[in-house]
N, CA, C and O atoms as a Maestro MAE file, in Angstrom:
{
 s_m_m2io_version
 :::
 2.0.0
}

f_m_ct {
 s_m_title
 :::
 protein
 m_atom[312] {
  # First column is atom index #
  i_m_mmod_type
  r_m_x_coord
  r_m_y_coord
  r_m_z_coord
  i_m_residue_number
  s_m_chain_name
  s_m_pdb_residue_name
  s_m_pdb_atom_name
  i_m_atomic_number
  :::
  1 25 -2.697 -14.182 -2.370 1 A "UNK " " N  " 7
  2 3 -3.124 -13.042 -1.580 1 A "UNK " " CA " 6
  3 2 -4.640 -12.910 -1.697 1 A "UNK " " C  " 6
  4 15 -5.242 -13.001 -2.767 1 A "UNK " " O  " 8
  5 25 -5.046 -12.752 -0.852 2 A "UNK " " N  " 7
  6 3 -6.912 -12.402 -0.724 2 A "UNK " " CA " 6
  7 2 -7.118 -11.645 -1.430 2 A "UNK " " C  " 6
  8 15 -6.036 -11.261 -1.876 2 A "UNK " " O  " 8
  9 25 -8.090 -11.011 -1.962 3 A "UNK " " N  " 7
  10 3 -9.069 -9.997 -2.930 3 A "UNK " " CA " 6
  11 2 -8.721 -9.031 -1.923 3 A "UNK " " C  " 6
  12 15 -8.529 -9.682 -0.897 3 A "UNK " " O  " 8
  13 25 -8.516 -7.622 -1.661 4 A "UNK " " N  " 7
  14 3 -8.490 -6.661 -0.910 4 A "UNK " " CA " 6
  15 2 -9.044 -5.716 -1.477 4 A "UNK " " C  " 6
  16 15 -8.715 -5.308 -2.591 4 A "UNK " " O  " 8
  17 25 -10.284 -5.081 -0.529 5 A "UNK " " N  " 7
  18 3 -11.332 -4.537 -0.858 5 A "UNK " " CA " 6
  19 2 -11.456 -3.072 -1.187 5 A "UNK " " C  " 6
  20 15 -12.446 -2.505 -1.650 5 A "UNK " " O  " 8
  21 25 -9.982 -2.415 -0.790 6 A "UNK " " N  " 7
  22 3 -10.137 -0.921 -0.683 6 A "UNK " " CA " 6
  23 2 -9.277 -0.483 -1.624 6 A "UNK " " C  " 6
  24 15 -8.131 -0.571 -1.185 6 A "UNK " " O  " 8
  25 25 -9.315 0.020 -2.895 7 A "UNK " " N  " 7
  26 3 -8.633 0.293 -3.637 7 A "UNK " " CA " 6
  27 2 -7.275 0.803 -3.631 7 A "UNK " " C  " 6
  28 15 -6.367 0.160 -4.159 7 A "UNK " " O  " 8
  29 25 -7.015 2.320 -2.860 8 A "UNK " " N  " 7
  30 3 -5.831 2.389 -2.566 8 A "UNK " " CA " 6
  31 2 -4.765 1.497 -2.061 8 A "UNK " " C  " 6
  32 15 -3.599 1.432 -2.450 8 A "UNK " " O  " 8
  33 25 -5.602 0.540 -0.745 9 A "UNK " " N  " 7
  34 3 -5.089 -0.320 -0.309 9 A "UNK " " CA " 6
  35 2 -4.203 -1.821 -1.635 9 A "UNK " " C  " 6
  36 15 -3.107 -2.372 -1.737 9 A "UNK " " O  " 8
  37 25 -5.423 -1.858 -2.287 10 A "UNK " " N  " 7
  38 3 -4.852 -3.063 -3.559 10 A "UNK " " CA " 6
  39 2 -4.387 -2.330 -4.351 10 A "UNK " " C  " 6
  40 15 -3.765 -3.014 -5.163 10 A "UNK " " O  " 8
  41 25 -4.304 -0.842 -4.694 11 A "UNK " " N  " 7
  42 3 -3.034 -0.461 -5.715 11 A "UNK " " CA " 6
  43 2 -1.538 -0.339 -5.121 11 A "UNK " " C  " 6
  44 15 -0.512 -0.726 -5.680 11 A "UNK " " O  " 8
  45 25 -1.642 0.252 -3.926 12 A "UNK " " N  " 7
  46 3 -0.793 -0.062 -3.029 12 A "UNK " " CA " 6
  47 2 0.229 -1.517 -2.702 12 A "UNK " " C  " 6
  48 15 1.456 -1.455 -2.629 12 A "UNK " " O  " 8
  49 25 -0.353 -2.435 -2.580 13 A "UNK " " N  " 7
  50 3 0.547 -3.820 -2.527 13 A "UNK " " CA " 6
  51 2 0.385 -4.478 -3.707 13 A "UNK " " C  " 6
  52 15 0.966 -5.563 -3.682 13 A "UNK " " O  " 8
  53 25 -0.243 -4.221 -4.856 14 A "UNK " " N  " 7
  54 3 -0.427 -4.972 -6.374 14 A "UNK " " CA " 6
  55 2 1.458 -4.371 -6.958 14 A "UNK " " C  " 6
  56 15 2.334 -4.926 -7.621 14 A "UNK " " O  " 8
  57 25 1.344 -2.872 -6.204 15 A "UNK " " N  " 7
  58 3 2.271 -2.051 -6.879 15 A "UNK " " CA " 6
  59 2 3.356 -2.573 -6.050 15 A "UNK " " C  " 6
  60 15 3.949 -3.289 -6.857 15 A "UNK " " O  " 8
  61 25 4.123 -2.680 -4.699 16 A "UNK " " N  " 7
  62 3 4.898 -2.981 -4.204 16 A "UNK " " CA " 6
  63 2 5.218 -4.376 -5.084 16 A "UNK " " C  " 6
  64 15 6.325 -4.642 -5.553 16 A "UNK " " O  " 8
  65 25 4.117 -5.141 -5.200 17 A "UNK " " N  " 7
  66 3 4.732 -6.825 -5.327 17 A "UNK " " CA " 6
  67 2 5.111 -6.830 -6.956 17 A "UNK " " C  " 6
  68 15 6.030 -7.535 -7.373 17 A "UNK " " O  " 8
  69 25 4.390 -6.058 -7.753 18 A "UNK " " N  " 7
  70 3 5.345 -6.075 -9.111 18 A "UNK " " CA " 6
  71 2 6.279 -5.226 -9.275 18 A "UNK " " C  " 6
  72 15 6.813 -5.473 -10.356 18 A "UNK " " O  " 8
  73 25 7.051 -3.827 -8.468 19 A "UNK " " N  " 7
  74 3 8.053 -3.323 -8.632 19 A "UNK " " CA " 6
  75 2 8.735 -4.313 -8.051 19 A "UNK " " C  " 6
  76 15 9.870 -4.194 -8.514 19 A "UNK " " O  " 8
  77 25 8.723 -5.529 -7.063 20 A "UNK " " N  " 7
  78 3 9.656 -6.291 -6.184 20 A "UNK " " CA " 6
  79 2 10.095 -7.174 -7.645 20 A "UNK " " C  " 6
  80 15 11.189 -7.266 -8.203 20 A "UNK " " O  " 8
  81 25 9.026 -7.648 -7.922 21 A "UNK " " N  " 7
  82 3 9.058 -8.649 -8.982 21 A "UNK " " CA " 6
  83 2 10.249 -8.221 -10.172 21 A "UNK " " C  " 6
  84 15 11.087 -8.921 -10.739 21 A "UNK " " O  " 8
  85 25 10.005 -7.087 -10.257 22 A "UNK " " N  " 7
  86 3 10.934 -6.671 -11.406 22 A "UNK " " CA " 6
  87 2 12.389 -6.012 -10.964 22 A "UNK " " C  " 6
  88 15 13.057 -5.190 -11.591 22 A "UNK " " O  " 8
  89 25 12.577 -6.430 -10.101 23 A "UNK " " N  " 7
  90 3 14.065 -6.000 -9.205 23 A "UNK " " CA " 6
  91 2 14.148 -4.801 -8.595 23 A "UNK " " C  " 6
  92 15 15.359 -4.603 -8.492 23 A "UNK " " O  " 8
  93 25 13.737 -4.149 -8.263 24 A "UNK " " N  " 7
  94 3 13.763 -2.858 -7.515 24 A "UNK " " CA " 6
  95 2 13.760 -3.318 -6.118 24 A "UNK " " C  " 6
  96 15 13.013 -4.203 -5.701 24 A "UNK " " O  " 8
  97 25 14.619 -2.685 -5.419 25 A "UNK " " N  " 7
  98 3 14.773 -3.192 -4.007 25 A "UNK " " CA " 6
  99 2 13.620 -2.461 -2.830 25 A "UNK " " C  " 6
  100 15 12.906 -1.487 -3.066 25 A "UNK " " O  " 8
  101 25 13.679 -3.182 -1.629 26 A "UNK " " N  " 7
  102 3 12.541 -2.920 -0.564 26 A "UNK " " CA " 6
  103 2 12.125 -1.556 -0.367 26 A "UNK " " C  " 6
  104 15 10.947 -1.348 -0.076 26 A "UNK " " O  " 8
  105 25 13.212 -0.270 -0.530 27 A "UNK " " N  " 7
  106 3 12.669 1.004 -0.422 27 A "UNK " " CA " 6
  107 2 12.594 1.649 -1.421 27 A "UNK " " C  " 6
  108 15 11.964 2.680 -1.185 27 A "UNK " " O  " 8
  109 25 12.960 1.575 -2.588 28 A "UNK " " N  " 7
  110 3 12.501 2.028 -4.213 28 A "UNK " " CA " 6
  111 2 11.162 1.589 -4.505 28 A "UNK " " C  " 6
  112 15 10.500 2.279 -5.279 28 A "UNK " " O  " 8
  113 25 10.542 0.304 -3.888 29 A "UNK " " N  " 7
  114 3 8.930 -0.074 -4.006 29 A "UNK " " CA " 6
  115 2 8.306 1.029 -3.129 29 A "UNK " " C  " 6
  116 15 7.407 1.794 -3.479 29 A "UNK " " O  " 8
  117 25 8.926 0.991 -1.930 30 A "UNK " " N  " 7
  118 3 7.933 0.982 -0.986 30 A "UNK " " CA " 6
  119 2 7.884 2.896 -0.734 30 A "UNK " " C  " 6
  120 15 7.029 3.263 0.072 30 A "UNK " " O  " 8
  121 25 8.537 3.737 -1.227 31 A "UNK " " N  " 7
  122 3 8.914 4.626 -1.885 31 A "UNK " " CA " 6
  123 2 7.911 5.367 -3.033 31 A "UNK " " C  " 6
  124 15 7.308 6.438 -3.090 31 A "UNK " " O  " 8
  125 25 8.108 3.960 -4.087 32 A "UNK " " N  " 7
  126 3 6.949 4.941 -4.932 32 A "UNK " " CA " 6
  127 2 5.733 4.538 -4.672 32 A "UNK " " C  " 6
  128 15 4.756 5.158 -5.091 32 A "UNK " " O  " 8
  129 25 5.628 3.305 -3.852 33 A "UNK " " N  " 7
  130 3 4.008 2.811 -3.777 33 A "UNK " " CA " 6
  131 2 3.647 4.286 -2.310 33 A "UNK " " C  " 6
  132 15 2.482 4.672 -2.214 33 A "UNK " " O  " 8
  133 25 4.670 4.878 -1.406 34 A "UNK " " N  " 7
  134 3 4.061 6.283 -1.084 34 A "UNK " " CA " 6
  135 2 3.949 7.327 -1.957 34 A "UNK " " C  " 6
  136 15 3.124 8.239 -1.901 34 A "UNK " " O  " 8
  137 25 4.629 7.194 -2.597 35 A "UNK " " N  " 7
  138 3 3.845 8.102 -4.130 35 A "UNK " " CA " 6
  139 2 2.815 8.082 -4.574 35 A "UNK " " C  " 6
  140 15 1.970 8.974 -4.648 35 A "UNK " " O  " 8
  141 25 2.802 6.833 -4.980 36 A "UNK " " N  " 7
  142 3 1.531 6.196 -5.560 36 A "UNK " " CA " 6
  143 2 0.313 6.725 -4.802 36 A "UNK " " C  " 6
  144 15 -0.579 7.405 -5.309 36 A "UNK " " O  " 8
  145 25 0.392 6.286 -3.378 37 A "UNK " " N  " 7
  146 3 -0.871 6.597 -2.231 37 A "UNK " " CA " 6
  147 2 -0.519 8.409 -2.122 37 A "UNK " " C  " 6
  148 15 -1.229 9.080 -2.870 37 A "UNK " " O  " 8
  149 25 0.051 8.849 -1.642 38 A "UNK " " N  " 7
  150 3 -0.476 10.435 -2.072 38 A "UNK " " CA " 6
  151 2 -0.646 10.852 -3.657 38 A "UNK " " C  " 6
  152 15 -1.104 11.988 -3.785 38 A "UNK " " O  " 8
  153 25 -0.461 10.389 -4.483 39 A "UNK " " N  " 7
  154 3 -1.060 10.809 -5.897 39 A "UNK " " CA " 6
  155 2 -2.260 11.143 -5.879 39 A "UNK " " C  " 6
  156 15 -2.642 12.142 -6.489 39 A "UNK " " O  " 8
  157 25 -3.439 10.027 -4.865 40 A "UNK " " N  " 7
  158 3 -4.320 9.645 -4.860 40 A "UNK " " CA " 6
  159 2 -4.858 10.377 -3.775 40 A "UNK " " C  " 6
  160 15 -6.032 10.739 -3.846 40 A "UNK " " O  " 8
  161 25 -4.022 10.709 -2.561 41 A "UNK " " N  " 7
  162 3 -4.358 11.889 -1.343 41 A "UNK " " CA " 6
  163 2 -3.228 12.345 -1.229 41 A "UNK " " C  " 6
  164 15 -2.239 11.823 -0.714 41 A "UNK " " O  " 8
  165 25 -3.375 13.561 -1.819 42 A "UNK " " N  " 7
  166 3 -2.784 14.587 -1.877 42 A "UNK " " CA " 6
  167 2 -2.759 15.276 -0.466 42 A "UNK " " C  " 6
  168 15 -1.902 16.100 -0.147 42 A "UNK " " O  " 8
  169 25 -3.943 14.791 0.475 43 A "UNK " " N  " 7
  170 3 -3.802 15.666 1.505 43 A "UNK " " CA " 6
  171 2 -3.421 14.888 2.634 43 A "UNK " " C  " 6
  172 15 -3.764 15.382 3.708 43 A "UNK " " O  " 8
  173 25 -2.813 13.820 2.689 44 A "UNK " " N  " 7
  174 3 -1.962 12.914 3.636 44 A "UNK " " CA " 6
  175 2 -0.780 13.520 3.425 44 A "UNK " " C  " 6
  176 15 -0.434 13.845 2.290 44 A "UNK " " O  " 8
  177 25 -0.032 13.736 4.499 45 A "UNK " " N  " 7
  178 3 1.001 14.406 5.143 45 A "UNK " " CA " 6
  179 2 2.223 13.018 4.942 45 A "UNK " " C  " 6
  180 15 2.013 11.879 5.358 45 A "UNK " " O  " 8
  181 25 3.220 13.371 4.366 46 A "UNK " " N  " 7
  182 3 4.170 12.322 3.788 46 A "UNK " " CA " 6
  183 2 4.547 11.407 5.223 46 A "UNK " " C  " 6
  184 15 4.859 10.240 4.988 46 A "UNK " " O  " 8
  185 25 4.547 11.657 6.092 47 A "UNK " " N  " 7
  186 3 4.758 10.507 7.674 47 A "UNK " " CA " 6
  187 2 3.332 9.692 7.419 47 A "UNK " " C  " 6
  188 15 3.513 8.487 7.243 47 A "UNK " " O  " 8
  189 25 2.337 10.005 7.382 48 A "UNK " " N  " 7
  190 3 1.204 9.398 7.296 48 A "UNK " " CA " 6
  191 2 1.126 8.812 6.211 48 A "UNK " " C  " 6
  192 15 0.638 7.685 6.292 48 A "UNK " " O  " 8
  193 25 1.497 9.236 4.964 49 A "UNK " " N  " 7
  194 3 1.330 7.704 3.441 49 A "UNK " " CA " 6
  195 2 2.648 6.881 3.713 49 A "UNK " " C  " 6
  196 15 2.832 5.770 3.216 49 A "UNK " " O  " 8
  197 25 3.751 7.656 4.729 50 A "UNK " " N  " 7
  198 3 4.931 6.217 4.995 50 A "UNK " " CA " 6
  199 2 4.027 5.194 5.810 50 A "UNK " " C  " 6
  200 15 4.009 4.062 5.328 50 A "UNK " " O  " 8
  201 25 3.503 5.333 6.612 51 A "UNK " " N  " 7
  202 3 2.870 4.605 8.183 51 A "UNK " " CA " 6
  203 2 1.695 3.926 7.383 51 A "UNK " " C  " 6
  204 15 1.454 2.750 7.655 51 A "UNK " " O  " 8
  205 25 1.185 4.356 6.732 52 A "UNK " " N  " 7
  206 3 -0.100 3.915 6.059 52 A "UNK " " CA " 6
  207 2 0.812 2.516 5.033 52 A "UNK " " C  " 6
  208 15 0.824 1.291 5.159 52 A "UNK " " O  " 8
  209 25 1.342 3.263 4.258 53 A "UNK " " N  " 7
  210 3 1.781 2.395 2.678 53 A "UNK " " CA " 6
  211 2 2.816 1.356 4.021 53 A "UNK " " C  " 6
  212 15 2.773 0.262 3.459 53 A "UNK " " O  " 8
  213 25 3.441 1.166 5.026 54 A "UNK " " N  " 7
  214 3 4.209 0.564 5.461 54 A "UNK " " CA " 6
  215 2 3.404 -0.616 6.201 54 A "UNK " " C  " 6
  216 15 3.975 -1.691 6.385 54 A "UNK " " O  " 8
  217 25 2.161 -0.430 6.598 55 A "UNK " " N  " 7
  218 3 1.553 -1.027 7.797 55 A "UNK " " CA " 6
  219 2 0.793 -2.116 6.245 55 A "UNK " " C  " 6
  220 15 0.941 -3.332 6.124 55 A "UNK " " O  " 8
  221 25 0.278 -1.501 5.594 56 A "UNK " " N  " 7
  222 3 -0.032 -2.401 3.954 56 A "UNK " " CA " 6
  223 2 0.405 -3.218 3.634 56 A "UNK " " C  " 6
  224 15 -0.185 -4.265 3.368 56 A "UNK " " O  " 8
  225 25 2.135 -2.931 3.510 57 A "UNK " " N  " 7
  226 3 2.779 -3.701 3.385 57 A "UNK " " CA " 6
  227 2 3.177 -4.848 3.920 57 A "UNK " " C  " 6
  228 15 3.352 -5.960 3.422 57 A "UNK " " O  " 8
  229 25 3.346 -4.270 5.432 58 A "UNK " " N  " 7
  230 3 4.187 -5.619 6.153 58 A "UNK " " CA " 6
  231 2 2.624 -6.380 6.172 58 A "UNK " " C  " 6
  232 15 2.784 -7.505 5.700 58 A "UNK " " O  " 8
  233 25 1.399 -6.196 6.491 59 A "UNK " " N  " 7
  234 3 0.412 -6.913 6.715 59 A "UNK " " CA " 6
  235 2 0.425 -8.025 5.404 59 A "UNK " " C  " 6
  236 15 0.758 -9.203 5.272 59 A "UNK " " O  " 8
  237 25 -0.042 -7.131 4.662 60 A "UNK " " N  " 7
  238 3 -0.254 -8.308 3.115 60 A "UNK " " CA " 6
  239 2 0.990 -9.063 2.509 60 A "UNK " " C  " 6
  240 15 0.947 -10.159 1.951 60 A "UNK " " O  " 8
  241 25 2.006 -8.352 2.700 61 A "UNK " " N  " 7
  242 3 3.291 -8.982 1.997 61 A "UNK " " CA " 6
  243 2 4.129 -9.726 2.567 61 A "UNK " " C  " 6
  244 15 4.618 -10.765 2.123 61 A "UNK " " O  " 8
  245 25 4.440 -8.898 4.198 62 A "UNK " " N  " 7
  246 3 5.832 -9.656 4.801 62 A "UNK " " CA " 6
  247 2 4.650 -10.893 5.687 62 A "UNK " " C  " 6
  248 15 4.851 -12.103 5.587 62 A "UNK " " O  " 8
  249 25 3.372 -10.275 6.575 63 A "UNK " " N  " 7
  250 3 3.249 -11.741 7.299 63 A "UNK " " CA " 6
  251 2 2.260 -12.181 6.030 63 A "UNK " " C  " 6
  252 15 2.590 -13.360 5.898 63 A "UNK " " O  " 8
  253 25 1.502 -11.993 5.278 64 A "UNK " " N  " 7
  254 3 0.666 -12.539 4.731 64 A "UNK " " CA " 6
  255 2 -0.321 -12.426 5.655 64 A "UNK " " C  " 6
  256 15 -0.441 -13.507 6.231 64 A "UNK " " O  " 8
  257 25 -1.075 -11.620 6.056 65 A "UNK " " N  " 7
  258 3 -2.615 -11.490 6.511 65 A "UNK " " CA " 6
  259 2 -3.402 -11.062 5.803 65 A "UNK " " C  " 6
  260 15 -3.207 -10.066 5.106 65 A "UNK " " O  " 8
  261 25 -4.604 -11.814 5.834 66 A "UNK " " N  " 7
  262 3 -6.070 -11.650 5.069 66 A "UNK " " CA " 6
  263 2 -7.020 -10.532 5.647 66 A "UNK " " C  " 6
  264 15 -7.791 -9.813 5.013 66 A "UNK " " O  " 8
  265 25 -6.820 -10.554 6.771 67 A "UNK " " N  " 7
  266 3 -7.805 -9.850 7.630 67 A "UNK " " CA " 6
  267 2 -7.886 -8.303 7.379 67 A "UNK " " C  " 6
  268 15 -7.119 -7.965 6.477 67 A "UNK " " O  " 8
  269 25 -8.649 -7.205 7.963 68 A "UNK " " N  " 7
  270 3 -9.137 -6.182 7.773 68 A "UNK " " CA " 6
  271 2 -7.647 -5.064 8.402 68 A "UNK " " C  " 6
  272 15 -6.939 -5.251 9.392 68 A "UNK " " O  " 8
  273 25 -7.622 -4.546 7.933 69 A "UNK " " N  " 7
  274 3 -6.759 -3.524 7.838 69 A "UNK " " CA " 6
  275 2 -7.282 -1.744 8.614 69 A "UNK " " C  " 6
  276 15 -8.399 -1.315 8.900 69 A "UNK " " O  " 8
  277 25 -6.103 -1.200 8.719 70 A "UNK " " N  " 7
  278 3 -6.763 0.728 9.536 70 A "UNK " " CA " 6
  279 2 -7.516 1.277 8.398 70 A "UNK " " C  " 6
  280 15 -8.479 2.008 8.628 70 A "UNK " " O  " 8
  281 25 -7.039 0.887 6.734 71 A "UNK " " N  " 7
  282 3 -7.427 1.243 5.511 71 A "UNK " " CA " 6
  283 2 -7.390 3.121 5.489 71 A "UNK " " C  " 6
  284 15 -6.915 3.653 6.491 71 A "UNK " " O  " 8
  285 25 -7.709 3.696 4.764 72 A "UNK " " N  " 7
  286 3 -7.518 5.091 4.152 72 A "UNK " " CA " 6
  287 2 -9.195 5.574 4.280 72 A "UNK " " C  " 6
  288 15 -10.134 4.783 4.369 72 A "UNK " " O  " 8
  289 25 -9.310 7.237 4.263 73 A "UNK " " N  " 7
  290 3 -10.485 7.592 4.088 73 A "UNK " " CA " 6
  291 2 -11.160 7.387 3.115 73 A "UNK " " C  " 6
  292 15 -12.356 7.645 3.253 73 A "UNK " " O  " 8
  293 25 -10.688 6.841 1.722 74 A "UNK " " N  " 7
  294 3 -11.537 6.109 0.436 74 A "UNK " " CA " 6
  295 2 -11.710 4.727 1.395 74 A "UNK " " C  " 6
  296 15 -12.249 4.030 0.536 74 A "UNK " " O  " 8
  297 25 -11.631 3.892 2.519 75 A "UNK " " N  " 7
  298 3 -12.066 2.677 2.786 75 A "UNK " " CA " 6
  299 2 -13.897 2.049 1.971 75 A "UNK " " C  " 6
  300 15 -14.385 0.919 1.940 75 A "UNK " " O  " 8
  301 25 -14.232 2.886 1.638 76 A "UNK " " N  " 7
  302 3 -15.231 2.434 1.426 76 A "UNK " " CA " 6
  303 2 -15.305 2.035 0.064 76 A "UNK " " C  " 6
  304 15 -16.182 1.261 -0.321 76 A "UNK " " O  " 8
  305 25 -14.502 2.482 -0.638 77 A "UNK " " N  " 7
  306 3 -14.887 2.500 -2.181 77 A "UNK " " CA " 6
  307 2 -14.356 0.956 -2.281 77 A "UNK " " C  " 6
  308 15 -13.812 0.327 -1.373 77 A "UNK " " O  " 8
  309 25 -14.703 0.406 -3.872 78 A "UNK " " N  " 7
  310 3 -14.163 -0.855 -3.690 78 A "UNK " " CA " 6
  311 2 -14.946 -2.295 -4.207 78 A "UNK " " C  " 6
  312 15 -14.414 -3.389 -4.017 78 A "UNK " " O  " 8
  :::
 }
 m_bond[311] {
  # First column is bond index #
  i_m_from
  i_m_to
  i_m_order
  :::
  1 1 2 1
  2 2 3 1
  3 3 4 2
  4 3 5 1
  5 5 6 1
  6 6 7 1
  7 7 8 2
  8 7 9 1
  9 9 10 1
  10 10 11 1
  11 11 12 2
  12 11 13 1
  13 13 14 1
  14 14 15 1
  15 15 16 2
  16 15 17 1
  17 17 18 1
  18 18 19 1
  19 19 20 2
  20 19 21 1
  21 21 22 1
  22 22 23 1
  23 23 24 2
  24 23 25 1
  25 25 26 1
  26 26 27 1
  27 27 28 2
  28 27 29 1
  29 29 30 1
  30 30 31 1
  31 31 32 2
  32 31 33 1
  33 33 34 1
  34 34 35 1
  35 35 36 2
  36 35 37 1
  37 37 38 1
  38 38 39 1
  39 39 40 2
  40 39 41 1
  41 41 42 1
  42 42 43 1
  43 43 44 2
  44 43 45 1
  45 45 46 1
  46 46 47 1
  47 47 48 2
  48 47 49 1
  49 49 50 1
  50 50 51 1
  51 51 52 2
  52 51 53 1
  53 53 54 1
  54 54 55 1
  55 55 56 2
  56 55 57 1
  57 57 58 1
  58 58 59 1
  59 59 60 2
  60 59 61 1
  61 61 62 1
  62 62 63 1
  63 63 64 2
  64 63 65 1
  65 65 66 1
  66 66 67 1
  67 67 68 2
  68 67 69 1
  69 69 70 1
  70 70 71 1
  71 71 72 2
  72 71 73 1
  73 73 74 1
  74 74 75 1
  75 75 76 2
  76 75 77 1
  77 77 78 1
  78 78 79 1
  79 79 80 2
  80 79 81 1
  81 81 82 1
  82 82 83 1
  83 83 84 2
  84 83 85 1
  85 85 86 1
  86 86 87 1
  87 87 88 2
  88 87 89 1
  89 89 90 1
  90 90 91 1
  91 91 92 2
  92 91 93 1
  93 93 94 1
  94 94 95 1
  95 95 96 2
  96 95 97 1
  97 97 98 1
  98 98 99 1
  99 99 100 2
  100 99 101 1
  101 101 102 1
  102 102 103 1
  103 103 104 2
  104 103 105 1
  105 105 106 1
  106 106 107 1
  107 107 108 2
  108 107 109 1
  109 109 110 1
  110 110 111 1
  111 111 112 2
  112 111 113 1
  113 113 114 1
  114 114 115 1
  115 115 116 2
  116 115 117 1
  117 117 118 1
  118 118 119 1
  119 119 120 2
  120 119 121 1
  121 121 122 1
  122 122 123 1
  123 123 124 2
  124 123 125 1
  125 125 126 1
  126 126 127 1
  127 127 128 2
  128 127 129 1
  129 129 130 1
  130 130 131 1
  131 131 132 2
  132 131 133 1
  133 133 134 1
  134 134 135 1
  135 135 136 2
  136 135 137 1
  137 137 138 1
  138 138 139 1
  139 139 140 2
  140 139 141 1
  141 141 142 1
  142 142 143 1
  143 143 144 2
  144 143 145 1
  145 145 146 1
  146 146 147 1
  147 147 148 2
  148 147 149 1
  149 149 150 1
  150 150 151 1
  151 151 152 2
  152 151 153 1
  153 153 154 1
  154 154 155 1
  155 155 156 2
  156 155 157 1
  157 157 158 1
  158 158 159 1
  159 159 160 2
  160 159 161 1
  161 161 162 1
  162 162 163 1
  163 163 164 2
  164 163 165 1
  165 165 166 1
  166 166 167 1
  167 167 168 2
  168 167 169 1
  169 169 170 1
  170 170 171 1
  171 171 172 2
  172 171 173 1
  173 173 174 1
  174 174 175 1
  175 175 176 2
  176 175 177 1
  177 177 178 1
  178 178 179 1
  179 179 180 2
  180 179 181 1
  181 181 182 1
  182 182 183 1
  183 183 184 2
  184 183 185 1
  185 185 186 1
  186 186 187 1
  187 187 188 2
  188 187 189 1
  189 189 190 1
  190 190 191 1
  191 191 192 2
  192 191 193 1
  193 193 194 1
  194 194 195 1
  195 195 196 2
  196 195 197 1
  197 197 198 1
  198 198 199 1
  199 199 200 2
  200 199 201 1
  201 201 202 1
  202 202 203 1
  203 203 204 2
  204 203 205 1
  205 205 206 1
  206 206 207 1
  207 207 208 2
  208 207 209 1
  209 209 210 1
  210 210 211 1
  211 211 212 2
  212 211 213 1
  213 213 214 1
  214 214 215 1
  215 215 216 2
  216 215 217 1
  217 217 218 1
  218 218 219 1
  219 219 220 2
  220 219 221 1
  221 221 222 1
  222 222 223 1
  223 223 224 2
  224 223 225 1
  225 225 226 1
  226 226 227 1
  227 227 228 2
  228 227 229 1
  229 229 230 1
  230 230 231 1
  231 231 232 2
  232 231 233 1
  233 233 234 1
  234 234 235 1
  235 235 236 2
  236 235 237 1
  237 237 238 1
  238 238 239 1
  239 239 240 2
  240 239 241 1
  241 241 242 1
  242 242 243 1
  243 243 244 2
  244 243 245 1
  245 245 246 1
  246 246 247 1
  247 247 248 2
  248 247 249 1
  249 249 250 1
  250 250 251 1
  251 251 252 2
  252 251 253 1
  253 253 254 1
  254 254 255 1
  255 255 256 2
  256 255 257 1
  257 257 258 1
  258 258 259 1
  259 259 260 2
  260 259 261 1
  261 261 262 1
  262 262 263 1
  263 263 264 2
  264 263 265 1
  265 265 266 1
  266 266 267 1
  267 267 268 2
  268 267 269 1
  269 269 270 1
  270 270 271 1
  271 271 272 2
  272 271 273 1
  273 273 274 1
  274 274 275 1
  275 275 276 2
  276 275 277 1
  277 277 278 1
  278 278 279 1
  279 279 280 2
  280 279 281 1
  281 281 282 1
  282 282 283 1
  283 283 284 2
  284 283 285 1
  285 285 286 1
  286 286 287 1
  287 287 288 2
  288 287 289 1
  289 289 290 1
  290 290 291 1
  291 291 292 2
  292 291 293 1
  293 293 294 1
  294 294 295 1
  295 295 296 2
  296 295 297 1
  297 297 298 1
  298 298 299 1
  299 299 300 2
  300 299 301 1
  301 301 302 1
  302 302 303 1
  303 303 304 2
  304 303 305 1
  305 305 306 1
  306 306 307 1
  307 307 308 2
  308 307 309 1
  309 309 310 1
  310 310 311 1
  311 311 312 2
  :::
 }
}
């Protein structure tokens, strides 16, 4: 997987791919990795850290893309 530059974004799929790793199935990851991302914004509205943490996902995990992402309002940090 590429270096991914936006933090939420790489705690986000670091976290999906080792809850996968350790047997937890596709919506128990993808579940707490929206946890995970509102922990962090609290003020994202739970449809918006699903759509966000989901679009993360399928990009980096299911096709494997490198490329630039919608990313979060921390996009810059990193």
């Amino acid at each position: 997987m590429a270096e991914i530059g936006r933090r939420c974004e790489r705690a986000v799929v670091t976290a999906y791919s080792e809850l996968r790793k350790t047997g937890l199935d596709d919506l128990q990851a993808f579940q707490s990795c929206t946890t995970l991302y509102r922990i962090h914004h609290p003020e994202a509205k739970l449809s918006e850290a699903r759509a966000l943490v989901s679009e993360w996902i399928d990009h980096h995990i299911h096709r494997g893309d490198t490329g630039a992402t919608a990313g979060c309002d921390c996009a810059g940090e990193g």
